[in-house]
N, CA and C atoms as an extended XYZ file, in Angstrom:
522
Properties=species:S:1:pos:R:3:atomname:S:1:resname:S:1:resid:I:1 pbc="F F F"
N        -5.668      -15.806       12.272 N   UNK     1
C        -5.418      -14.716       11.338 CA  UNK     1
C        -6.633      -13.791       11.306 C   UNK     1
N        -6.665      -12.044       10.809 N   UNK     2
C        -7.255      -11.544       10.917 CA  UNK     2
C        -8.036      -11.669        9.675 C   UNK     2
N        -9.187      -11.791        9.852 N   UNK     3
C       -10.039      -11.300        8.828 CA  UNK     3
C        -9.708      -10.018        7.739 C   UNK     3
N       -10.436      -10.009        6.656 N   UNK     4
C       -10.338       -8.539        5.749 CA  UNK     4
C       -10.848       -7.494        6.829 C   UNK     4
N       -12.218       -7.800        7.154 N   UNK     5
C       -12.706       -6.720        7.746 CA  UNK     5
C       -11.813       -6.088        8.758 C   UNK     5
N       -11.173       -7.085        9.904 N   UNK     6
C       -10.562       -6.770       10.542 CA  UNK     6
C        -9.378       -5.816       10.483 C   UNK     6
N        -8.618       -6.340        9.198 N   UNK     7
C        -7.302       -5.443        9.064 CA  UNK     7
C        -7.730       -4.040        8.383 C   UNK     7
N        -8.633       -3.693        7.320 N   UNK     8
C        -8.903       -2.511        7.060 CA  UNK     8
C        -9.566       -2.002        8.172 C   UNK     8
N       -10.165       -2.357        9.035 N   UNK     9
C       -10.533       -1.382       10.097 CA  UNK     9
C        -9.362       -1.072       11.057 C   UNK     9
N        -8.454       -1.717       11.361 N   UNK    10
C        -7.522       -1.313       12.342 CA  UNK    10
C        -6.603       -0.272       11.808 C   UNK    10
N        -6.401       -0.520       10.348 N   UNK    11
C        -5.606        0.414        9.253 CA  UNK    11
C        -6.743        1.662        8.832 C   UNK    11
N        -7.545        1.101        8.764 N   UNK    12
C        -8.740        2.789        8.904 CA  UNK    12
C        -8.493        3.219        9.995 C   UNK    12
N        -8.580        3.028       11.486 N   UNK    13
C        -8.278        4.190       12.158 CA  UNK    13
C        -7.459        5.007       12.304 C   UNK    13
N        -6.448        4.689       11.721 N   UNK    14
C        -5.481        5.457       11.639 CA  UNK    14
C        -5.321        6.482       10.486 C   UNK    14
N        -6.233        5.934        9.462 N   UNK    15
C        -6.650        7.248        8.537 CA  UNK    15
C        -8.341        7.100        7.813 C   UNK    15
N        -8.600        8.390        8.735 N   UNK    16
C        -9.980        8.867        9.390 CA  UNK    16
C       -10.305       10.322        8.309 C   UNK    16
N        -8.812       11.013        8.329 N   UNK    17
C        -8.993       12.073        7.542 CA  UNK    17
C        -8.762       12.236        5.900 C   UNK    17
N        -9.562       12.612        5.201 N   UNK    18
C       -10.109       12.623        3.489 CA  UNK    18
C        -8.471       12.851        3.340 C   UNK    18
N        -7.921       13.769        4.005 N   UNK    19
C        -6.237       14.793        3.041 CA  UNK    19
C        -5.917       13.455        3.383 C   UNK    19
N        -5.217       12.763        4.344 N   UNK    20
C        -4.522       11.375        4.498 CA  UNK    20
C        -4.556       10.654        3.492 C   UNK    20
N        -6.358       10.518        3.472 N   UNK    21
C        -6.254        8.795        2.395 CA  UNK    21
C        -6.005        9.603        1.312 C   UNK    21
N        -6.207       10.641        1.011 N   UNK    22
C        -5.487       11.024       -0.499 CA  UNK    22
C        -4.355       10.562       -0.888 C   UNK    22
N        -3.462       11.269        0.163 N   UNK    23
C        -1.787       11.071        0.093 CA  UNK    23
C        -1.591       10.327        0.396 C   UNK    23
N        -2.589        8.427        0.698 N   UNK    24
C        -2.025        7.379        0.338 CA  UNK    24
C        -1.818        6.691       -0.724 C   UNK    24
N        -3.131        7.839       -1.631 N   UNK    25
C        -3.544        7.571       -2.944 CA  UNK    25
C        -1.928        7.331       -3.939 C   UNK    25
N        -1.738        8.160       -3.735 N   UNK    26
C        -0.040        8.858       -4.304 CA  UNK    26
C         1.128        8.154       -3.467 C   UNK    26
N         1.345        8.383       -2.534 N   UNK    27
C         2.410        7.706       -1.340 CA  UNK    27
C         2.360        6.082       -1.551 C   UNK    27
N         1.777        5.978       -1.007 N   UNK    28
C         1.735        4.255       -1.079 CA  UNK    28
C         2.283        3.615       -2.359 C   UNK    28
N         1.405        3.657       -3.761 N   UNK    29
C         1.702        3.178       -4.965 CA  UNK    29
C         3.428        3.488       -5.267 C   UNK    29
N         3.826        4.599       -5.110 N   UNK    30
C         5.334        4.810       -4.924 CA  UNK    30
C         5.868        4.394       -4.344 C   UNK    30
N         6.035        3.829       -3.013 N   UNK    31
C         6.515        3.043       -2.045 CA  UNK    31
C         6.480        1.427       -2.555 C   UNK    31
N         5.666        1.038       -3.089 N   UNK    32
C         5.237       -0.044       -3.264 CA  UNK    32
C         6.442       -0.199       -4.670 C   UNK    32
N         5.711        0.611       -5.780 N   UNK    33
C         6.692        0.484       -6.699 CA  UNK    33
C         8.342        0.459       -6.595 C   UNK    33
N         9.003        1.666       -5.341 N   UNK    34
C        10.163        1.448       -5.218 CA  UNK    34
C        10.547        0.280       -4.626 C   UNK    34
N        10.130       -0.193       -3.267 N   UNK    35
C        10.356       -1.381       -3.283 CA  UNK    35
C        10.325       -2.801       -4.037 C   UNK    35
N         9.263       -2.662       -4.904 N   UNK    36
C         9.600       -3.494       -6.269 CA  UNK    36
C        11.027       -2.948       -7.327 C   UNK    36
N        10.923       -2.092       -7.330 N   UNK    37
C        12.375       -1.775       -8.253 CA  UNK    37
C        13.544       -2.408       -7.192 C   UNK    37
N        13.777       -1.848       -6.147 N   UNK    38
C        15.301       -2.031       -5.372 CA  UNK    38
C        15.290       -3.693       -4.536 C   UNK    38
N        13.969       -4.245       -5.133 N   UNK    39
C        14.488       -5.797       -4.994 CA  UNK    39
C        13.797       -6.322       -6.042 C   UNK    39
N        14.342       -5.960       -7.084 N   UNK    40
C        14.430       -6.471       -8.518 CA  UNK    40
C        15.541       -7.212       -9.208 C   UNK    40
N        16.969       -6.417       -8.148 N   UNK    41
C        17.822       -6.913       -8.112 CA  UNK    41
C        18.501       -7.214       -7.370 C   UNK    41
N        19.049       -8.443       -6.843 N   UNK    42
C        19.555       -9.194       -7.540 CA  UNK    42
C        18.678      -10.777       -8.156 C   UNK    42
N        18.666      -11.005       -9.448 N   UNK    43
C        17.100      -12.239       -9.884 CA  UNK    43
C        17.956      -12.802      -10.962 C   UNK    43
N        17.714      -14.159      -11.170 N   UNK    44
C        17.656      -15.334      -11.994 CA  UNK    44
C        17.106      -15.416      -12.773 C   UNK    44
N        17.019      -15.755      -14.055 N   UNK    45
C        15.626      -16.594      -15.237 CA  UNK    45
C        15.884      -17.803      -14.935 C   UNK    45
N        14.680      -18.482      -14.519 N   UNK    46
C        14.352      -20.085      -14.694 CA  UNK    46
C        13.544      -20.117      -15.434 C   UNK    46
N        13.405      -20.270      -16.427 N   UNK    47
C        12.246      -21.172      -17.333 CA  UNK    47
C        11.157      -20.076      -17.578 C   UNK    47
N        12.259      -18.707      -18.143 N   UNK    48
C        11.236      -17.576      -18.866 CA  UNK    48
C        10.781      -16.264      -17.769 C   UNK    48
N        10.622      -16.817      -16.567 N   UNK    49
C        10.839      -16.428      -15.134 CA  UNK    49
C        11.715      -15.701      -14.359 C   UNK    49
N        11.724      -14.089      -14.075 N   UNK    50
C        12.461      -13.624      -13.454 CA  UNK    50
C        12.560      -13.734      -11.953 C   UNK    50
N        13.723      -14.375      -11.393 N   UNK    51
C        13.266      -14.622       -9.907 CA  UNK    51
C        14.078      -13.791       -9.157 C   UNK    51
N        13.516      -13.031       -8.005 N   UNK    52
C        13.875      -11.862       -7.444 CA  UNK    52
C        12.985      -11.875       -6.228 C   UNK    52
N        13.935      -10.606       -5.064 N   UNK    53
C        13.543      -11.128       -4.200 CA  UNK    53
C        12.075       -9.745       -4.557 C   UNK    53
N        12.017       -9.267       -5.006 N   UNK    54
C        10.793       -9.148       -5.591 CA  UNK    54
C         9.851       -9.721       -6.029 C   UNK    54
N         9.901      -10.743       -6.486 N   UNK    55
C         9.190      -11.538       -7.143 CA  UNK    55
C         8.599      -12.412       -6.052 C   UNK    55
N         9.769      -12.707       -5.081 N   UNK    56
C         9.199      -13.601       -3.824 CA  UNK    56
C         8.841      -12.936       -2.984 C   UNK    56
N         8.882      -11.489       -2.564 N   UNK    57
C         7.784      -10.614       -1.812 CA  UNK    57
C         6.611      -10.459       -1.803 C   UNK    57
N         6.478      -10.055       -3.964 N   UNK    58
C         5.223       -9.944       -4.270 CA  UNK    58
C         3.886      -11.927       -4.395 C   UNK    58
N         5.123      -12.595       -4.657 N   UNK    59
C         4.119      -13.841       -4.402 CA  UNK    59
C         3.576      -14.124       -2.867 C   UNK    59
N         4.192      -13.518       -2.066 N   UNK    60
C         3.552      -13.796       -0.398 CA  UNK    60
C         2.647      -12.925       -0.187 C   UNK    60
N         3.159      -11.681       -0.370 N   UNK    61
C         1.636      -10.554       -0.596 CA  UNK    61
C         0.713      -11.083       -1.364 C   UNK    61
N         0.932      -11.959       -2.693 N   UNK    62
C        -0.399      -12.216       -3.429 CA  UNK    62
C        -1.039      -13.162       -2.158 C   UNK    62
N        -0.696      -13.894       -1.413 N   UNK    63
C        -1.005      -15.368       -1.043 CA  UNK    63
C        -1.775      -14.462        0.202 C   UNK    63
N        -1.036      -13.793        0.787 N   UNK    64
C        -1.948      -12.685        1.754 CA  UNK    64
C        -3.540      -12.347        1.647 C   UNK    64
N        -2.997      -11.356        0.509 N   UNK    65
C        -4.390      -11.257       -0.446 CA  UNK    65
C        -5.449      -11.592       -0.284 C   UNK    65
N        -4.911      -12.875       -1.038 N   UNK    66
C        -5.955      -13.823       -1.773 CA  UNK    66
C        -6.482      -14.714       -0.701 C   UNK    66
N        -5.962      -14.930        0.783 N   UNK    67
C        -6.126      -15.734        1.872 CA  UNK    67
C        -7.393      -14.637        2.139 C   UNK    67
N        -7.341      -13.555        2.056 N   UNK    68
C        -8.252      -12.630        2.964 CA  UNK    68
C        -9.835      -12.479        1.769 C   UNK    68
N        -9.269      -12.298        0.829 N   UNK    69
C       -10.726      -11.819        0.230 CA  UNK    69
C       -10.227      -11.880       -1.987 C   UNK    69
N       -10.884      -13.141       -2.471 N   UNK    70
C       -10.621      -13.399       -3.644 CA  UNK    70
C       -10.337      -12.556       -4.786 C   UNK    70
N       -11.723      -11.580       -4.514 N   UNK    71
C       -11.796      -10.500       -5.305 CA  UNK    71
C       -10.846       -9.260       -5.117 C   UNK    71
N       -10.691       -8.821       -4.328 N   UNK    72
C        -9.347       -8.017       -3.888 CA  UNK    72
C        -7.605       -8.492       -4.337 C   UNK    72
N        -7.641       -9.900       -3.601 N   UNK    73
C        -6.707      -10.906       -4.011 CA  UNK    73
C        -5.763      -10.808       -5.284 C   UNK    73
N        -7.164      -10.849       -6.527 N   UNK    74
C        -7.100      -11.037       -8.241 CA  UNK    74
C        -6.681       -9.242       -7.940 C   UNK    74
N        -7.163       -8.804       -7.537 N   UNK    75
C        -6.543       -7.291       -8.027 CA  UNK    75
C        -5.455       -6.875       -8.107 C   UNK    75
N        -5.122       -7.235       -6.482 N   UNK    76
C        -3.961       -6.693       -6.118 CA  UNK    76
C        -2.726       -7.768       -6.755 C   UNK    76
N        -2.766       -8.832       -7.709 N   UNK    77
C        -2.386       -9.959       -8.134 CA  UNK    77
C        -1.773       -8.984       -9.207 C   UNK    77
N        -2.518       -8.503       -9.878 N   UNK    78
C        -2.781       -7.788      -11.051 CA  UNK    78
C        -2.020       -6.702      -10.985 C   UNK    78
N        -2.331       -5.934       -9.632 N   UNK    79
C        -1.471       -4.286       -9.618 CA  UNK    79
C        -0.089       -4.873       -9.218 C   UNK    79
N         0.258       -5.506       -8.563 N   UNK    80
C         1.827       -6.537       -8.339 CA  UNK    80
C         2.495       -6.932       -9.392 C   UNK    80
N         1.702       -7.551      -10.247 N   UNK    81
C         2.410       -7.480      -11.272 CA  UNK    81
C         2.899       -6.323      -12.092 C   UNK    81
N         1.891       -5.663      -12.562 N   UNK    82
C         2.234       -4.094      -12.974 CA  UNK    82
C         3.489       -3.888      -12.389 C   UNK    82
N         3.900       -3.778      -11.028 N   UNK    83
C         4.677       -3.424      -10.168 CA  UNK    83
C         5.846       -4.120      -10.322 C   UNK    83
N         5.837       -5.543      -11.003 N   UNK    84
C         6.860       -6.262      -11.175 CA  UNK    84
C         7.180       -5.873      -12.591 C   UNK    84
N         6.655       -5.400      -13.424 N   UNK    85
C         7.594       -5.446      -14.912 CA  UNK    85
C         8.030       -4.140      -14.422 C   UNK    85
N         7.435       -3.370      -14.016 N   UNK    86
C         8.409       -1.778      -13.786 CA  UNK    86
C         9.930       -2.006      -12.868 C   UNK    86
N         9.432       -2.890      -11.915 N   UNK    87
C        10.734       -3.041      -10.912 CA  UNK    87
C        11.417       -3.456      -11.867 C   UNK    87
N        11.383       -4.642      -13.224 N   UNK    88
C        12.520       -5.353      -13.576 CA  UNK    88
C        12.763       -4.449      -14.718 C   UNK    88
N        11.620       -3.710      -15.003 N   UNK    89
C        12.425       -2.463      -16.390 CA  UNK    89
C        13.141       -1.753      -15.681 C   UNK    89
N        13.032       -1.361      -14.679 N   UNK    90
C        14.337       -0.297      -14.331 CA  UNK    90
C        15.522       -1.197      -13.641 C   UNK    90
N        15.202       -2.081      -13.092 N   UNK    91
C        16.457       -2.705      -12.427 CA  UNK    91
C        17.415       -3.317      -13.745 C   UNK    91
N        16.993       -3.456      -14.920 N   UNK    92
C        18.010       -3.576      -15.982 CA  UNK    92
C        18.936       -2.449      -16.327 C   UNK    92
N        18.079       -1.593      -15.736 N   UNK    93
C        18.731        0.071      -16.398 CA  UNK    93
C        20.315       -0.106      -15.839 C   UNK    93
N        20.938        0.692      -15.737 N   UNK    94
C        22.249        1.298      -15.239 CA  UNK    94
C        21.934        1.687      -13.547 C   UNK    94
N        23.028        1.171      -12.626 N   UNK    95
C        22.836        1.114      -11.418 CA  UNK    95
C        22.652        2.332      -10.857 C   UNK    95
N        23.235        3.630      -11.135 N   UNK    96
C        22.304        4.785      -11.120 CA  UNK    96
C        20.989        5.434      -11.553 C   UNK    96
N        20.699        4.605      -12.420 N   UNK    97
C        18.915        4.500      -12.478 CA  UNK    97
C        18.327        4.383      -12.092 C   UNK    97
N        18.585        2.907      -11.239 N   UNK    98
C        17.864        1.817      -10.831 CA  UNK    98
C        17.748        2.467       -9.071 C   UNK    98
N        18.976        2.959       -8.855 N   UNK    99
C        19.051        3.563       -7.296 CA  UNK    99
C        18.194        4.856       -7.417 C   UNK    99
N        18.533        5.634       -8.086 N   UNK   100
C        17.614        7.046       -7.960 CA  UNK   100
C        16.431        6.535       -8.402 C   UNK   100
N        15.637        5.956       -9.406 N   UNK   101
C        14.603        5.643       -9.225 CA  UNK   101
C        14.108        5.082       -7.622 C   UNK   101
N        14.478        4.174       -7.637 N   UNK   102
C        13.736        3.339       -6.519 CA  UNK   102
C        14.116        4.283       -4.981 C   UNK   102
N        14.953        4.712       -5.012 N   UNK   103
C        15.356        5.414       -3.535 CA  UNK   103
C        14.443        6.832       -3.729 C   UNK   103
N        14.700        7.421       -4.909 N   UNK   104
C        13.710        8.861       -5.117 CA  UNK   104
C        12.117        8.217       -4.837 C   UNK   104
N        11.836        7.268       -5.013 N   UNK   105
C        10.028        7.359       -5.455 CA  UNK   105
C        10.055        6.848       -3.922 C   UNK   105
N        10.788        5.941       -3.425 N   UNK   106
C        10.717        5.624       -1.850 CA  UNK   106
C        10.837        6.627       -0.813 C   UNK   106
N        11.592        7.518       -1.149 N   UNK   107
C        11.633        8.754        0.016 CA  UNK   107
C        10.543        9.712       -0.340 C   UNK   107
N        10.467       10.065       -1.650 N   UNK   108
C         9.081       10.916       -1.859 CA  UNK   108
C         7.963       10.040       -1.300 C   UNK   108
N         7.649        8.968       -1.637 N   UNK   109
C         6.353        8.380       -1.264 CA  UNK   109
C         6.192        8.385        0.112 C   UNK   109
N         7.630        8.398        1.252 N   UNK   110
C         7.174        8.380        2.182 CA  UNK   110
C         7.294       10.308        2.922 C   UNK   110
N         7.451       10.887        1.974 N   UNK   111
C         7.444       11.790        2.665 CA  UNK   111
C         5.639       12.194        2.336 C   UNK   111
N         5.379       11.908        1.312 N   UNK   112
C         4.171       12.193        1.122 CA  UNK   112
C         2.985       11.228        2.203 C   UNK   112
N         3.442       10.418        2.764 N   UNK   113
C         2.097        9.754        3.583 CA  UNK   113
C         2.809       10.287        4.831 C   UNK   113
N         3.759       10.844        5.460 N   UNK   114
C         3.786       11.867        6.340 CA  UNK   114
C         3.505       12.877        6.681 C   UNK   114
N         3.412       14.093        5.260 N   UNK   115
C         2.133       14.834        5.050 CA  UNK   115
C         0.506       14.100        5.489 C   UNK   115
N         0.389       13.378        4.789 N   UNK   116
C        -0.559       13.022        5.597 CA  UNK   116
C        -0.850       12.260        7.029 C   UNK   116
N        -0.299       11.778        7.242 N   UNK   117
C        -0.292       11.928        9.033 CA  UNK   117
C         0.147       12.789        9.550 C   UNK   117
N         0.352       14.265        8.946 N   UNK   118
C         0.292       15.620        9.786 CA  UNK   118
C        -1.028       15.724        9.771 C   UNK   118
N        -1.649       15.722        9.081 N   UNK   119
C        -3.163       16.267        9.220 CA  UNK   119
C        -4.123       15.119        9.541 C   UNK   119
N        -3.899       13.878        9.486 N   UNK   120
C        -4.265       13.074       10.610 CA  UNK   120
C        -4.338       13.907       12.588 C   UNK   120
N        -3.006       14.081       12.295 N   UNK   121
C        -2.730       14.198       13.830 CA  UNK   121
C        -2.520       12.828       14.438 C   UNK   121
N        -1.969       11.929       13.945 N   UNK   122
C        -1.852        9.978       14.034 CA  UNK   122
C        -0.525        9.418       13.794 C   UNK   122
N         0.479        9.380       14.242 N   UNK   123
C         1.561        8.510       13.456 CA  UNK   123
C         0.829        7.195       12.373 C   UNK   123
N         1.778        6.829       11.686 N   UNK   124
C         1.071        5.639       10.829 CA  UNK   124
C         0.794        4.328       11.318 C   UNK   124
N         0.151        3.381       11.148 N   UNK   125
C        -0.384        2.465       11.538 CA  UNK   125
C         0.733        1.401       11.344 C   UNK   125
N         1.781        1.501       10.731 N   UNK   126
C         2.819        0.322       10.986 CA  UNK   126
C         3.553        0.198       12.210 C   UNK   126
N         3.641        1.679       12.617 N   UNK   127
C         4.478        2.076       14.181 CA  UNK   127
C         4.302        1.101       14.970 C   UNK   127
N         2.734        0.843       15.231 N   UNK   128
C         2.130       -0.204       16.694 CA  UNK   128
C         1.714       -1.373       15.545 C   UNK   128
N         1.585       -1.339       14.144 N   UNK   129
C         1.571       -3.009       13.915 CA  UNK   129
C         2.017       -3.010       12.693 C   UNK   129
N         3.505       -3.776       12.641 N   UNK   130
C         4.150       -4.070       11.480 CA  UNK   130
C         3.363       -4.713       10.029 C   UNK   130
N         1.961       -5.486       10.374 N   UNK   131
C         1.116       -6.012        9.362 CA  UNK   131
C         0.825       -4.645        8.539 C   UNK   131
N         0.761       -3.555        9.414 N   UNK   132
C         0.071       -2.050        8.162 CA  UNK   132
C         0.850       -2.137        7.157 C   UNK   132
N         2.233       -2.630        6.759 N   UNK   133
C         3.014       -2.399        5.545 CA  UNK   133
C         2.319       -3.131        4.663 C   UNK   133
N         1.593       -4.260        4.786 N   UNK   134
C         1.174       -5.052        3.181 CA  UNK   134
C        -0.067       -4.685        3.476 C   UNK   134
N        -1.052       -4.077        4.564 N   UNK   135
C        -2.188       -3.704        4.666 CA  UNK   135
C        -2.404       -2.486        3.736 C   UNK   135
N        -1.736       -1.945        3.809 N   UNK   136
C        -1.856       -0.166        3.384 CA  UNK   136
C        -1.997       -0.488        1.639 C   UNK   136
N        -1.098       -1.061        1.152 N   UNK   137
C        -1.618       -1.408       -0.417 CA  UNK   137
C        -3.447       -1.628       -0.732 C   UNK   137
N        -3.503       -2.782        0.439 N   UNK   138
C        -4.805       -3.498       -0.427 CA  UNK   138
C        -5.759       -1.911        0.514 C   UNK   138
N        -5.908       -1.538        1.751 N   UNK   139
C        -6.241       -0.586        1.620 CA  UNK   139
C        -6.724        0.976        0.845 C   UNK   139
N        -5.726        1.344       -0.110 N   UNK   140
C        -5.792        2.440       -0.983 CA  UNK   140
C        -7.048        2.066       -2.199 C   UNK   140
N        -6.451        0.376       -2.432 N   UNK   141
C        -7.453       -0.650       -3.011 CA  UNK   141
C        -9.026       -0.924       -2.449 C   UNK   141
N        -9.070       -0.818       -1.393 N   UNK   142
C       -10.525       -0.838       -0.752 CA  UNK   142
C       -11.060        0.697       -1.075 C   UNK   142
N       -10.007        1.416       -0.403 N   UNK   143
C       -10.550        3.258       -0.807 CA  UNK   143
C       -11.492        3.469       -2.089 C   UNK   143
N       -10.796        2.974       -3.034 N   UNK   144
C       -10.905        3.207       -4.456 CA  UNK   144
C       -12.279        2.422       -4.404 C   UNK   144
N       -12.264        0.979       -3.909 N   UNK   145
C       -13.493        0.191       -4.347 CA  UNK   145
C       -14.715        1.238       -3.664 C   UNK   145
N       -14.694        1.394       -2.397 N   UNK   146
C       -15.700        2.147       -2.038 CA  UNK   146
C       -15.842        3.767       -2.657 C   UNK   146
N       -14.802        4.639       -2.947 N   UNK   147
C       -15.417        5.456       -3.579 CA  UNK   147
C       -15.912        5.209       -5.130 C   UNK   147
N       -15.972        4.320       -5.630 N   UNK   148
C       -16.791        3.489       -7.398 CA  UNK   148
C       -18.044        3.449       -6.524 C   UNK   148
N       -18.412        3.242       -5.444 N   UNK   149
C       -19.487        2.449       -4.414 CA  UNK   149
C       -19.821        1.162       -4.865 C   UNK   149
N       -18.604        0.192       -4.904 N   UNK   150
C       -18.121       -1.036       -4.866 CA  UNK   150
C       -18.053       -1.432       -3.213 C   UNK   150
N       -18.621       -2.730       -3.136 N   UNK   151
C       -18.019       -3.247       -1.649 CA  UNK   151
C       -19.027       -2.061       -0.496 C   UNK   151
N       -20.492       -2.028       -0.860 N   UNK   152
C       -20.693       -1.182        0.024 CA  UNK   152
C       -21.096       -1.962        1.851 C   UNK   152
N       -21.052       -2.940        1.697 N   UNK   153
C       -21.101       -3.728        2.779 CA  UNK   153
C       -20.191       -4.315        3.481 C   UNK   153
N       -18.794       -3.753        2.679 N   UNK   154
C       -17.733       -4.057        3.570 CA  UNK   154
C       -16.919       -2.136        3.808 C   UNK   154
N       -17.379       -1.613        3.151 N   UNK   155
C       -17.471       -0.134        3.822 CA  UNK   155
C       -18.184       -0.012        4.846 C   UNK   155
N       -19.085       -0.024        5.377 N   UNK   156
C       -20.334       -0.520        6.366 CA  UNK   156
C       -19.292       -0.662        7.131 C   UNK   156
N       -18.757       -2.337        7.023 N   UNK   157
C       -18.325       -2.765        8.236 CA  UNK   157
C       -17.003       -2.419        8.682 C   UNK   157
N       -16.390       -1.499        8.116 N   UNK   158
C       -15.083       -0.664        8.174 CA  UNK   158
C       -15.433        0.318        9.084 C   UNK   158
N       -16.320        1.068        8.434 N   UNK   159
C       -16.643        2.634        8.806 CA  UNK   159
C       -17.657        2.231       10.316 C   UNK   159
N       -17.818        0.765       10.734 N   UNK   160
C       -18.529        0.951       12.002 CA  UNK   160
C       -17.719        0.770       13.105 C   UNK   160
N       -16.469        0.136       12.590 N   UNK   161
C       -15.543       -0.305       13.333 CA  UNK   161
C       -14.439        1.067       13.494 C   UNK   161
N       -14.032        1.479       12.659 N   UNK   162
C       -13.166        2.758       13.062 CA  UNK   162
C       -13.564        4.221       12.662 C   UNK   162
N       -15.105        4.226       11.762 N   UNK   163
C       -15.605        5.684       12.255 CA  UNK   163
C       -15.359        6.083       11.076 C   UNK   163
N       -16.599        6.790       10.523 N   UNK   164
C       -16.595        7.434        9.152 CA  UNK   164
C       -15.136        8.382        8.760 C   UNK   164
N       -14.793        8.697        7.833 N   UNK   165
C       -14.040        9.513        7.078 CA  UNK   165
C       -14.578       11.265        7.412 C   UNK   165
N       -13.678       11.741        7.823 N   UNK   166
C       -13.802       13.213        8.767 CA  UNK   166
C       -12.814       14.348        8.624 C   UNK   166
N       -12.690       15.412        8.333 N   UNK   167
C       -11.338       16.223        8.635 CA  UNK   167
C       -11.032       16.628        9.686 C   UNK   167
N       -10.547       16.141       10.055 N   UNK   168
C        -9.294       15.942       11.752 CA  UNK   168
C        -9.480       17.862       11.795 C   UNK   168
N       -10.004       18.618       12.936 N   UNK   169
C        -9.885       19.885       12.996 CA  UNK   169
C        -8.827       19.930       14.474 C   UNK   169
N        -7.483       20.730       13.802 N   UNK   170
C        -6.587       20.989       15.057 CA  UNK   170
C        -7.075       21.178       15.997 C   UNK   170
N        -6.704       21.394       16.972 N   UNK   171
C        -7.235       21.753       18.406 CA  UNK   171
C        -6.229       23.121       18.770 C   UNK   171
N        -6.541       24.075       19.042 N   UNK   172
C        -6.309       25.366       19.517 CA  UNK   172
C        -5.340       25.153       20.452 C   UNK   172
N        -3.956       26.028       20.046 N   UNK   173
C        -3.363       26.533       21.463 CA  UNK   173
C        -3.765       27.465       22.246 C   UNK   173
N        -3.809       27.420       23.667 N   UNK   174
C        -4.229       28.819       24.393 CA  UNK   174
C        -2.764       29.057       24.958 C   UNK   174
């Protein structure tokens, strides 16, 4: 298995440019959230416990996590959950709720990290490795830690491996 370092650097090269990681800032968390809403349902109560295949997504992502790096792990433990009472507040709603929510914040979110891989100039990093889908969360999560200037030694070892943060300048037609 890959290391932390490893997977944020392979998922950093692919976003190199400041506009990108913005609009993962925004994109991602929406994506994340819709997919917590639109497998919210169909779930069980066992013993106080909503069980969904949400619920069993977000426990393998925690286990992901938390396999790679503790402190990150507890976070993203934390923002998952967040992610789980919203999925199950709206998946109670009325089935036109529950669909336009989760399908609206899923197509916006991904139209918005397509904006940003226009100005990448990069397709996204899930294209050539299906791992970028649970990478890209704890990613936005590393973003954030390093711009607090949290984790400056695993910024280091990011930014040596796929190259400081840059604005991608088009290249000229002649």
């Amino acid at each position: 298995m890959k290391n932390l370092v490893e997977h944020l650097s392979q998922y950093a090269s692919y976003h190199r440019d400041p506009r990108n990681i913005a609009t993962h800032f925004i994109g991602i968390p929406m994506i994340v959230v819709a997919v917590t809403v639109l497998l919210s349902r169909p779930g069980l109560e066992l013993g106080g416990i909503r069980l969904s295949p949400a619920f069993a997504a977000a426990l393998a992502s925690v286990w992901f996590y938390l396999r790679l790096d503790l402190r990150f792990g507890v976070l993203m433990s934390a923002l998952l959950g967040a992610c789980l009472w919203a999925g199950q507040a709206l998946a109670v709603q009325g089935t036109s709720v529950w669909l336009v929510a989760g399908l609206g914040l899923f197509f916006i979110g991904w139209v918005i990290q397509f904006v940003g891989h226009y100005y990448e100039g990069r397709k996204p990093a899930f294209v050539d490795d299906i791992s970028g889908l649970i990478v890209g969360p704890l990613f936005v999560v590393a973003e954030l830690a390093f711009m607090l200037g949290l984790r400056p030694e695993l910024k280091a070892a990011v930014e040596h491996n796929a190259g400081p943060v840059a604005i991608r300048q088009k290249k000229a037609v002649v």
